[in-house]
C-alpha positions in Angstrom: 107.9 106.5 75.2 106.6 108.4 78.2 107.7 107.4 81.9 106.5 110.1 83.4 102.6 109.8 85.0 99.8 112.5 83.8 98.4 114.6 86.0 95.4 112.3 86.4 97.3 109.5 87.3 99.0 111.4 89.8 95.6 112.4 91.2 94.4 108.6 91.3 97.9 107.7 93.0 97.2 110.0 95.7 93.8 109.0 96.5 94.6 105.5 96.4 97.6 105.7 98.5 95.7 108.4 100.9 92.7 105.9 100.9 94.7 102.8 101.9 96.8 104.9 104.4 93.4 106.0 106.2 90.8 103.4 105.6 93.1 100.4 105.6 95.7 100.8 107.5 93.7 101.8 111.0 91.9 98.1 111.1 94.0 95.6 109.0 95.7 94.0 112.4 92.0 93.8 113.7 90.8 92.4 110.8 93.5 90.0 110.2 93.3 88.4 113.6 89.7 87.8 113.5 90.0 86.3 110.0 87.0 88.3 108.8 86.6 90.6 105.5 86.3 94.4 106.3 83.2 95.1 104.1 83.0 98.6 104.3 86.0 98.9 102.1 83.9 97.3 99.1 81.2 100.1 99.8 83.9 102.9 100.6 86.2 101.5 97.2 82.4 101.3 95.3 81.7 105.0 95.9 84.9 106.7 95.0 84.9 104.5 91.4 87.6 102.0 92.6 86.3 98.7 92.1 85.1 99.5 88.3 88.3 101.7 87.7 88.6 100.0 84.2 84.7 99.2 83.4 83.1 101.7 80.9 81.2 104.3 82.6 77.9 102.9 80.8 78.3 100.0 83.0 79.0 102.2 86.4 82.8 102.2 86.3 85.1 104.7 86.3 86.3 103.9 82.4 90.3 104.1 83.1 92.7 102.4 81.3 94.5 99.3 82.7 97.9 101.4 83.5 95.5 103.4 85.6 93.7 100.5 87.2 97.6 99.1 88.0 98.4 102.5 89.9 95.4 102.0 92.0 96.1 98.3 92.5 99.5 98.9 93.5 98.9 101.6 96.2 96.2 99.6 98.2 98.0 96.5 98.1 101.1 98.8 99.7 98.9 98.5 102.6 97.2 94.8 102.2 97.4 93.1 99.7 94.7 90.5 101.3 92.1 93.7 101.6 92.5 94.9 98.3 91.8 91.5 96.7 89.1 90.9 99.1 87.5 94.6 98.5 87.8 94.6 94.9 88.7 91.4 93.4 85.7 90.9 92.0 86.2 94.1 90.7 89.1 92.7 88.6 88.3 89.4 88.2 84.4 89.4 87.4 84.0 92.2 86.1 86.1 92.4 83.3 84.5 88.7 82.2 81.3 90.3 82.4 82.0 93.6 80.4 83.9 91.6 77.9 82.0 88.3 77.4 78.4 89.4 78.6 75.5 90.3 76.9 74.2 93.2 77.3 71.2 92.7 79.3 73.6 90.6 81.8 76.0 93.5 81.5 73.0 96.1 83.0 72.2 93.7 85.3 75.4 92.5 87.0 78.0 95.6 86.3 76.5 98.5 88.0 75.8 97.0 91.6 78.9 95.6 91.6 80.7 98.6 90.4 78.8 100.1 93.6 79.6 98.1 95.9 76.3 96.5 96.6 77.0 93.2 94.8 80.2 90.7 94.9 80.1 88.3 92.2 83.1 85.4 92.5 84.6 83.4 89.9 84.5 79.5 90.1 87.2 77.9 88.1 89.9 76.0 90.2 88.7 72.5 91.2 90.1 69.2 93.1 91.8 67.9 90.1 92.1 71.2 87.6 94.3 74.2 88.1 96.0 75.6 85.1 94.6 73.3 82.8 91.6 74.4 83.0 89.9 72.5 80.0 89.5 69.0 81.6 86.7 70.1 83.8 84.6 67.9 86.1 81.8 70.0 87.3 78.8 69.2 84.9 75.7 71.2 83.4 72.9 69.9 82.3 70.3 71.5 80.4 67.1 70.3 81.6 63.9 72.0 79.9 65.1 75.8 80.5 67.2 75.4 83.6 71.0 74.2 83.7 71.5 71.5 86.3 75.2 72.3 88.1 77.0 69.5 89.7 80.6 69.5 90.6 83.2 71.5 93.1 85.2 74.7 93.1 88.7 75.1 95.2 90.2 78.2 96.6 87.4 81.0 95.3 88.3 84.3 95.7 85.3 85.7 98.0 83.5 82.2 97.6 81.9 83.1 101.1 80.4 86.7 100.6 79.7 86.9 97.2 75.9 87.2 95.9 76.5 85.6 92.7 79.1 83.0 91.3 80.0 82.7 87.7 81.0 78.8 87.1 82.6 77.2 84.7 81.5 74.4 83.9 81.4 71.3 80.8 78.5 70.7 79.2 79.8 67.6 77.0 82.7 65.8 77.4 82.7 64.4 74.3 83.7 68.3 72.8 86.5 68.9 75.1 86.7 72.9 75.8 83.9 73.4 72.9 81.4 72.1 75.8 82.8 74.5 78.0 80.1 77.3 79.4 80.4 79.8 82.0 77.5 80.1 84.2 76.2 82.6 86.9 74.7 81.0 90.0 72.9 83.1 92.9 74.7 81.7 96.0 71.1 81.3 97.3 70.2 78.5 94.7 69.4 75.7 96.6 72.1 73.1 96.7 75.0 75.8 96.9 77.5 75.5 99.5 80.5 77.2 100.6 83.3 75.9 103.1 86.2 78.5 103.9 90.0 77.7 103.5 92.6 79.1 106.2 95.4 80.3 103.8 99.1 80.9 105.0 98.1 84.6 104.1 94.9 86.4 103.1 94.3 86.7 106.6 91.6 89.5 105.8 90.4 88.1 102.9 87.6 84.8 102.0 88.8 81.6 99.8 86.4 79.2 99.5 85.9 76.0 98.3 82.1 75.6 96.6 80.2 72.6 95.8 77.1 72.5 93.7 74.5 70.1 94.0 71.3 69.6 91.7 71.4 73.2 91.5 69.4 74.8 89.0 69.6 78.1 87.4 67.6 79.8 84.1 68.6 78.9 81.2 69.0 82.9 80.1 72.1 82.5 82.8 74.7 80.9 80.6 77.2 83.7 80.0 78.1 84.3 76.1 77.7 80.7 74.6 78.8 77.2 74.9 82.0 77.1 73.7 83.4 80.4 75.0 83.5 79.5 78.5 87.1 79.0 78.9 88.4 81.6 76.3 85.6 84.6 78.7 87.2 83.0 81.6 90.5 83.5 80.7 90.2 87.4 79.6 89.2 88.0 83.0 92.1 86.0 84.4 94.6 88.1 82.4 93.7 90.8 83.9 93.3 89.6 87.2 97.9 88.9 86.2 97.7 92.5 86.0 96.3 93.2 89.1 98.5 90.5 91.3 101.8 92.2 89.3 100.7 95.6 90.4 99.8 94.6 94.2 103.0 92.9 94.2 105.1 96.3 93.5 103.0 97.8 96.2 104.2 95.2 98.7 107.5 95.6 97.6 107.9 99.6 97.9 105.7 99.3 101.3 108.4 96.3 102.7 111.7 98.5 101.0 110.0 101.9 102.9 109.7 100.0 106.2 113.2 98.7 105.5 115.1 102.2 105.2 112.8 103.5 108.1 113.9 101.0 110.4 117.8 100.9 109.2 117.4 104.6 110.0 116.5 104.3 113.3 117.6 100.8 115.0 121.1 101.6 116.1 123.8 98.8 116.9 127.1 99.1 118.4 126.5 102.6 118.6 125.6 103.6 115.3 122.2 103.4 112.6 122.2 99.8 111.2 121.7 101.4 107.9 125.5 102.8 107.9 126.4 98.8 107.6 127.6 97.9 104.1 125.6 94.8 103.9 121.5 96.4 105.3 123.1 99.3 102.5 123.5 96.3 100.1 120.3 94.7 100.7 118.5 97.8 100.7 119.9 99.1 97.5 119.9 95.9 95.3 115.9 96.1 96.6 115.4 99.4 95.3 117.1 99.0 92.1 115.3 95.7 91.0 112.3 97.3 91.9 113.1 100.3 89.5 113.4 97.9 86.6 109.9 95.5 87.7 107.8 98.4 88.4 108.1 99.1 84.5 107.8 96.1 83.5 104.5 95.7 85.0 103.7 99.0 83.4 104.6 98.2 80.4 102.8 95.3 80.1 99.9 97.5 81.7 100.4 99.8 78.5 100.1 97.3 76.0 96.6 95.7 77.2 95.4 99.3 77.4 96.3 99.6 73.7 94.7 96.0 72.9 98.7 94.8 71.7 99.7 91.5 72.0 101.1 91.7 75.6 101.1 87.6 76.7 104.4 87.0 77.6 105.3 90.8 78.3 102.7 90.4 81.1 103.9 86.9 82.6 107.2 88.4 82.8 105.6 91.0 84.5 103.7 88.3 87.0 107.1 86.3 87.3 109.5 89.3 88.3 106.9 91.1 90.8 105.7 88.4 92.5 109.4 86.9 93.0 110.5 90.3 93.9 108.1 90.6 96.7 108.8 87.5 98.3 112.3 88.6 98.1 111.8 91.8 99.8 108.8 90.6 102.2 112.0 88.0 103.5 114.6 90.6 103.5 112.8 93.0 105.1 112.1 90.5 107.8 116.1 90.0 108.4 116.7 93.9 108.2 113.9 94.1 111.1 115.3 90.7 112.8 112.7 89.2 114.9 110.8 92.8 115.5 109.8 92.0 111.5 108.3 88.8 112.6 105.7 90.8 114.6 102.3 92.5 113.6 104.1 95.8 114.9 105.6 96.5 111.2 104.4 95.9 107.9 106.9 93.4 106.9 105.1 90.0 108.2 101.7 90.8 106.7 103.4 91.1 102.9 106.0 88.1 104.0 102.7 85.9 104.6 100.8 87.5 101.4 103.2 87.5 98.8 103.8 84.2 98.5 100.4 83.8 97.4 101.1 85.9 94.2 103.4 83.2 92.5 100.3 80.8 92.6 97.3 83.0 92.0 96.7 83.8 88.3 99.1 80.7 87.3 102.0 80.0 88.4 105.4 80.8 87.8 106.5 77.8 86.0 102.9 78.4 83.6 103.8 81.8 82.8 107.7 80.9 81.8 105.9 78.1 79.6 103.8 81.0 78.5 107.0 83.0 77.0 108.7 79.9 75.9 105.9 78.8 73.8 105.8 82.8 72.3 109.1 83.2 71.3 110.0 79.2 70.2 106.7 78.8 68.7 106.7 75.3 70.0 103.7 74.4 73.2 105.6 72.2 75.6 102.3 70.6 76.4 101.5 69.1 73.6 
């Protein structure tokens, strides 16, 4: 076993950090006040192979590993988390549906532009009365001569606002439970398509949505793999997606541990650096060393997708542990900063108000410890 990073992925860390340092980092308070996605990112992440970092290069993406996409995910979201996911999301999310679910028509048709930069394609799965069990949908298709009829609502779409094309899930027969299940793409210009945008308590720069979908009608050629394999696509791309919410966790955390040691370095109190206080030493250095253990964690779990191992409950313990972690340090670096840390002025607030969004998106924390349970008892508490 090998902890130390190639040369290449030393290259790609650089550039990610150096990217998120000088394209981010000058506009994020901006952005975040006005509520509005920075879309120059997408373009700027599209033509130095970011948003693609683990599509096949046939398909316009970079053709990394997942332990590679991780490094990259985890430097940008040192920055913002909210930007990255709003920049390359999609990236994540639909692409990896696509290129593993896809035909491959749909593949040359969808994979490039968005690998680019020129397309955003969102991901409708959430609804009203759905979260993680995601087989007893309500939104409907119909198949009506050769167009698919879509009827039904979507809650809290990444990029549900910008993006050019939405692939839905959606049940085609009750009566077959998830064997009726299809996945969908549906040009957000389909008549009948709405989007409505959700103020989050973070993701300040970024676009949730809810959707609805009325009488909207697509080509039948649209349905993405077959009936049946909507939820199993689906949830490919959403294991990934774990990957990526792990990673920009552990960015968040180093980014909210730097500022920490920065500021205990150069606040001084009764005449001396808070930092030579025994309890900002102990908060600071029970940070760093949980984060030493996490970080590999996540990369192992990152290791085992890219080697197509089982890697289920290796990669929720992964989701659990980072996105705990940088709620923990997001707070804690809030009380080392004291009320200076609950102003846009330092890093701290912008990961305190994004991080608790990780322990919900991608399933949340109580899902993934069902996840091991049901691994290592062989027993589903669900059933």
């Amino acid at each position: 076993m090998n902890f130390n990073l190639t040369e290449e992925q030393k290259m790609l860390q650089d550039n990610a950090r150096n990217f998120a340092i000088n394209e981010m980092l000058p506009t994020i308070q901006e952005f975040e006040e006005q509520r509005k996605v920075n879309h120059d990112l997408t373009k700027k992440m599209g033509e130095l192979g970011m948003l693609g970092i683990h599509i096949p290069e046939q398909y316009g993406g970079s053709g990394y590993d997942y332990t590679a996409a991780a490094i990259v995910w985890e430097q940008l979201s040192y920055v913002s988390w909210s930007q990255t996911l709003s920049a390359l999301g999609h990236g994540v999310l639909a692409a990896t549906i696509l290129n593993m679910g896809a035909s491959e028509e749909q593949k040359q048709k969808y994979l490039p532009p968005l690998c680019r930069g020129e397309s955003i394609i969102a991901v409708g799965a959430v609804e009203p009365n759905t979260g993680s069990d995601a087989g007893a949908l309500e939104t409907k298709a119909e198949l009506v001569g050769d167009e698919w009829v879509i009827n039904g609502t979507k809650n809290f779409i990444t990029s549900g606002g910008i993006a050019d094309t939405v692939l839905v899930l959606c049940q085609t027969d009750n009566s077959l439970g998830w064997k009726g299940i299809a996945l969908i793409a549906v040009d957000t210009n389909t008549p009948g398509f709405s989007s409505h945008p959700v103020k989050m308590v973070g993701d300040l720069a970024g676009d949730m949505c809810n959707l609805a979908f009325l009488d909207c009608r697509v080509p039948r050629e649209n349905l993405i793999n077959k009936i049946g394999r909507g939820l199993h696509t689906t949830l490919r791309g959403i294991d990934t997606a774990r990957l990526f919410i792990s990673a920009g966790a552990i960015g968040m955390t180093q980014c909210c541990l730097d500022a920490s040691i920065k500021y205990a370095k150069e606040r001084s109190q009764f005449g001396k650096p808070i930092g030579s206080f025994q309890m900002i030493q102990d908060t600071i250095a029970s940070l760093a060393a949980q984060l030493m253990a996490v970080r590999w964690q996540v990369y192992y779990a990152a290791d085992l997708k890219s080697k197509n191992l089982p890697h289920g409950k290796e990669l929720s313990a992964a989701k659990i542990l980072a996105s705990d972690l940088a709620v923990k340090a997001s707070e804690q670096a809030i009380r080392v900063h004291g009320a200076y840390g609950c102003t846009d002025d330092y890093p701290v607030a912008r990961h305190y108000r994004d991080s608790i969004l990780t322990t919900i998106l991608g399933g949340t924390r109580e899902m993934h410890i069902l996840t091991i349970g049901r691994e290592l008892l062989n027993l589903d508490a669900m059933s």
